[in-house]
C-alpha positions as CSV (number, residue, x, y, z in Angstrom):
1,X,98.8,107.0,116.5
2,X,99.7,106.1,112.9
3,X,100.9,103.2,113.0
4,X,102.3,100.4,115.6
5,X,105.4,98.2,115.4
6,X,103.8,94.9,115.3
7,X,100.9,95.4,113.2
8,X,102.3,93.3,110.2
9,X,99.9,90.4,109.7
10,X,97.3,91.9,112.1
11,X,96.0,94.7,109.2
12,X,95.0,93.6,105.2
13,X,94.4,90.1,106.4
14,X,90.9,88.2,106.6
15,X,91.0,87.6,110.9
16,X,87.2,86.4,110.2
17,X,87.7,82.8,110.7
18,X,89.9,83.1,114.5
19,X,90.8,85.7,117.0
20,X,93.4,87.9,116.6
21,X,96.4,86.5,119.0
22,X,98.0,90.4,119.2
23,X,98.9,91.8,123.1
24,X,100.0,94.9,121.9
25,X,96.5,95.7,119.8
26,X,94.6,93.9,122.6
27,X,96.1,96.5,125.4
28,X,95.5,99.6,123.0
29,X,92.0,98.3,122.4
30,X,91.5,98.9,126.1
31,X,92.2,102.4,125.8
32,X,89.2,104.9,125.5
33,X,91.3,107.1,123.9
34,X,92.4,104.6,121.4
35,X,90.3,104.5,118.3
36,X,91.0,101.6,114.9
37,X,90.4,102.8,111.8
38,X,91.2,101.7,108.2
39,X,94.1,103.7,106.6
40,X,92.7,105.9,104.2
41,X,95.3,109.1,104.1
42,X,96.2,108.4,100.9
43,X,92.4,108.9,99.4
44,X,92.4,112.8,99.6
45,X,92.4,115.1,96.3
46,X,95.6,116.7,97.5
47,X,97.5,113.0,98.4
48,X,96.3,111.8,95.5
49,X,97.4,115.0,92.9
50,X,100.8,114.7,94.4
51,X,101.0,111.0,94.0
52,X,99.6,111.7,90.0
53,X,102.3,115.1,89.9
54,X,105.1,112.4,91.3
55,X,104.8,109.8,89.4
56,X,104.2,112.1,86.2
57,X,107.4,114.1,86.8
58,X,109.3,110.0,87.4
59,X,108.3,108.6,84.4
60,X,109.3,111.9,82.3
61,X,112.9,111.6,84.0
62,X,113.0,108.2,83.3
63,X,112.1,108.6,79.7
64,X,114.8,111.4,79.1
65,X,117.2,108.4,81.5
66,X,117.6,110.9,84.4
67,X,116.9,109.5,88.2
68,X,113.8,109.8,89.9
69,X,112.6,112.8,92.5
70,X,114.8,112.5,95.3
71,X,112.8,110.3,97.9
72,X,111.0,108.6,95.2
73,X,111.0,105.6,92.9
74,X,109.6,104.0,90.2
């Protein structure tokens, strides 16, 4: 598991102060199969020479006024 639907405001916030009101991250918690980590994906060599290669190759089709990589944007 990536991800979950209602994560927004639950993850990059500072929860230090109160407890986190959140039934769907309280019921996965009680899995032992369920395990919370930070998102860190992006922070290999290979994500991160594609993300260089991408946004390289975008700002060279933006400078000769052609679009961006399909699936992309500046």
């Amino acid at each position: 598991l990536d991800v979950y639907e209602e994560e927004e405001g639950v993850f990059f916030v500072d929860h230090s102060e109160h407890v986190i009101d959140d039934d769907e991250l309280n019921l996965l918690l009680t899995f032992p199969n369920v395990l919370v980590t930070a998102h860190q994906a992006f922070l290999t060599r290979e994500a991160l020479g594609e993300i260089a290669r991408v946004t390289t190759e975008n700002l060279l089709r933006a400078a000769g006024g052609r679009a961006p990589l399909e699936g992309t944007a500046l």
